[in-house]
C-alpha positions as a printed Julia matrix, in Angstrom:
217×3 Matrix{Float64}:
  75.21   26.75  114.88
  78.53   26.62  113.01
  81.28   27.18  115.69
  83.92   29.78  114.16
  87.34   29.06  113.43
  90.29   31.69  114.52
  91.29   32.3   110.7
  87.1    33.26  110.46
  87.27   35.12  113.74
  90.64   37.3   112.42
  88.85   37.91  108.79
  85.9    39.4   110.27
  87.83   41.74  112.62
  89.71   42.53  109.3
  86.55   43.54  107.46
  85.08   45.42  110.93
  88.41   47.07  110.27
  88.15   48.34  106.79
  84.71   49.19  107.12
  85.15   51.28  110.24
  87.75   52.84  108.26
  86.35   53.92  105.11
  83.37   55.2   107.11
  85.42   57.51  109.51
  87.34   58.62  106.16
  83.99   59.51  104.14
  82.78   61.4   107.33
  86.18   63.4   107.42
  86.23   64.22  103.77
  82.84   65.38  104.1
  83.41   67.72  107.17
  86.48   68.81  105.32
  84.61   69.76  102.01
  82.11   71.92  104.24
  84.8    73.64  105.62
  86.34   74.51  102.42
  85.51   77.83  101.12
  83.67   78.34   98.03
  85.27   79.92   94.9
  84.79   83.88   95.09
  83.5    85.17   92.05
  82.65   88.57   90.28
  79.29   90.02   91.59
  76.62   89.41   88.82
  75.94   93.36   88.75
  79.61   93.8    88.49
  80.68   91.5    85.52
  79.33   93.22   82.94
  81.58   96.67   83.42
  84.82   94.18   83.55
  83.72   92.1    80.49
  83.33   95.4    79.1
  86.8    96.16   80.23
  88.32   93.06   78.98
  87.07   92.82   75.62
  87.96   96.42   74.87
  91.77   95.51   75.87
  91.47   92.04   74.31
  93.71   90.83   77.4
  92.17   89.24   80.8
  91.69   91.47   83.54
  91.37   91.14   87.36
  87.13   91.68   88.84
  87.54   91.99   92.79
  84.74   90.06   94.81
  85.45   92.22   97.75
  86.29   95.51   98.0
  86.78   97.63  101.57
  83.66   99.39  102.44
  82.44  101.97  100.57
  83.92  101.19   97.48
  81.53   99.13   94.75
  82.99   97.46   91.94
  80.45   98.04   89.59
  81.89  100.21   85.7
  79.22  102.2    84.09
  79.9   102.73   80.33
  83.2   102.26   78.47
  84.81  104.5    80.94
  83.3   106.06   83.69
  84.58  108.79   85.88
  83.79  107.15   89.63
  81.6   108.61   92.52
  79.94  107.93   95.46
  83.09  104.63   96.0
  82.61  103.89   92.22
  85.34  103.8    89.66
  87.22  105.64   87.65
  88.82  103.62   84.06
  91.27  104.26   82.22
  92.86  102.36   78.92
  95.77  103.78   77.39
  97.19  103.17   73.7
  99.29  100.05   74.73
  95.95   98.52   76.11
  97.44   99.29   79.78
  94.46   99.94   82.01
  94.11  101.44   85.6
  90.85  101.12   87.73
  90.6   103.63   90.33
  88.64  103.49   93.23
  88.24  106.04   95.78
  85.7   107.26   98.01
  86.68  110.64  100.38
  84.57  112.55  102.86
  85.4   116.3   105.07
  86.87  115.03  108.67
  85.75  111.46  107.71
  89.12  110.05  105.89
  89.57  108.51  102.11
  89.77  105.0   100.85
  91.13  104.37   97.77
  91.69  101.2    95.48
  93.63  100.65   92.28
  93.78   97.91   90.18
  96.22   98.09   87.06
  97.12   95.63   83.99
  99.4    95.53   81.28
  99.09   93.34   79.01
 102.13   91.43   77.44
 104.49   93.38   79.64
 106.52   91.96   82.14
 108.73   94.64   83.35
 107.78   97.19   85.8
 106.86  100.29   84.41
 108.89  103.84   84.42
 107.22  107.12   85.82
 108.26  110.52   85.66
 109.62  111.55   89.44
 109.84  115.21   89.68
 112.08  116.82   92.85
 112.19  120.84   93.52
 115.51  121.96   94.13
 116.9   125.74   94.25
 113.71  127.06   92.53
 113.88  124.31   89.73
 112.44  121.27   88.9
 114.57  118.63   88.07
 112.04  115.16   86.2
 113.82  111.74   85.77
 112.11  108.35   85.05
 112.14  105.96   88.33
 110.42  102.7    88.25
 106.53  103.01   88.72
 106.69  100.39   91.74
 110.02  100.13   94.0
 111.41   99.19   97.48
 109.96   95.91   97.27
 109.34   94.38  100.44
 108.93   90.32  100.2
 106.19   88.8    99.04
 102.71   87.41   99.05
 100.73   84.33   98.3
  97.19   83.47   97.75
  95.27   81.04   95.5
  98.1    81.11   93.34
  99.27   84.68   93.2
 102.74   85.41   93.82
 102.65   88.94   94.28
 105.55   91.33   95.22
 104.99   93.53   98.0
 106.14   97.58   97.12
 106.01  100.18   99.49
 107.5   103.4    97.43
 104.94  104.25   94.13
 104.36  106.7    91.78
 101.48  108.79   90.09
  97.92  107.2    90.76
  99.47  104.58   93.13
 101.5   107.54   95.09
 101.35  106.19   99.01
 100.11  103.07   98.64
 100.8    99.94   99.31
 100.99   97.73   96.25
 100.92   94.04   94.88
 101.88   93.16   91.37
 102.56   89.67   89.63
 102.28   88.1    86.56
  99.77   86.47   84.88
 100.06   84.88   80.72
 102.77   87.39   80.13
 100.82   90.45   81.57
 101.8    92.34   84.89
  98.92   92.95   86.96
  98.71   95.33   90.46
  96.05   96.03   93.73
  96.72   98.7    95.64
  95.54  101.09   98.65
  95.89  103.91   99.78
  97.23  104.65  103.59
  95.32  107.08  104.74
  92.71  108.39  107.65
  90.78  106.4   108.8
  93.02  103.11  108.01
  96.33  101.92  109.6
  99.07  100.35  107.48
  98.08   97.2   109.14
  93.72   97.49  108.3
  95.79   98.19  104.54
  97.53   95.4   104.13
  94.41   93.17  105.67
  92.4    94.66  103.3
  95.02   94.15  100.57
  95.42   90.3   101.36
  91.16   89.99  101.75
  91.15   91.36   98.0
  94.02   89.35   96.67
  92.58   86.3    97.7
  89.14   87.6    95.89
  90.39   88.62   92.83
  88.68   86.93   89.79
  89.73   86.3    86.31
  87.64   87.57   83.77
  88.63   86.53   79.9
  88.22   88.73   76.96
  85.19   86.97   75.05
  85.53   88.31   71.59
């Protein structure tokens, strides 16, 4: 038997070494890329409603994976006019659009979800605030969204947090952002039975389901 040298001996520890080593990496990758959480994506009987949605405003638009129980995601029609959790669209002339999602029940509470685009704008937009005073009512335009409060970040969302809102998103808390020169928002309501804090969970559990669905004609 060939006796082995010490330059042999210190090779073979070296490729024991590397060996060792690119095993224990493969089995960490591998355990890593289990624990990585899939993609979320928009429920099959879901997508067609926001395809809908998107190729009527020629602009993408934002299909929620999750949504806080018992609210379903799924549009009927063109525009539909909610129920039961379901929602309620909306498209206006500047291809703005607001998805409203509510569900209320007698001594049981309300949950309500909005989701808003506008395409190509980037500024927040004005609302009518009206304030009774002496027997009158005095109406000036106020930002839509205001006293923003920080902000958020999820799968590449950088959404600003605002606390004070107007018309449909009156008492909510919101999140817009921007996305190809379009401003986009999620909000809730806070109301019985949720806390501020079950709101803003919810709000960051949607935020980080939100899917991207393109306009395909």
């Amino acid at each position: 038997m060939k006796k082995l040298t010490l330059a042999s001996l210190s090779i073979l520890a070296a490729v024991v070494l590397v060996a060792s080593g690119c095993g224990a990496d493969t089995a960490t990758s591998s355990k890593a890329a289990a624990r990585r959480p899939s993609a979320p994506t928009c429920p099959a009987t879901w997508r067609p409603g926001w395809q809908r949605l998107a190729n009527r405003i020629h602009a993408p638009v934002y299909c929620p994976s999750w949504l806080p129980d018992p609210l379903t995601g799924q549009i009927v029609g063109q525009v539909s006019f909610g129920g039961a959790g379901g929602p309620a669209v909306s498209v206006s002339p500047d291809r703005s659009y607001l998805v409203s999602l509510a569900w209320a029940e007698p001594q049981s509470g309300e949950v309500h979800v909005n989701l808003r685009g506008y395409p190509a704008r980037g500024k927040v937009p004005s609302c009518i605030y009206e304030d009774y005073n002496h027997g009158k009512i005095y109406r000036k335009p106020v930002p839509c969204f205001r006293d923003a409060r920080g902000t958020v970040h999820d799968r590449g969302i950088t959404a600003t947090v605002y606390t004070v809102n107007q018309d449909a998103d009156l008492w909510h808390v919101l999140y817009a952002w921007h996305y190809r020169g379009g401003l986009y928002s999620l909000s809730e309501h806070v109301a019985l039975p949720l806390t501020y804090a079950k709101v803003v969970a919810n709000l960051h559990r949607m935020l980080r389901g939100l899917v991207v669905v393109d306009p395909t004609r």
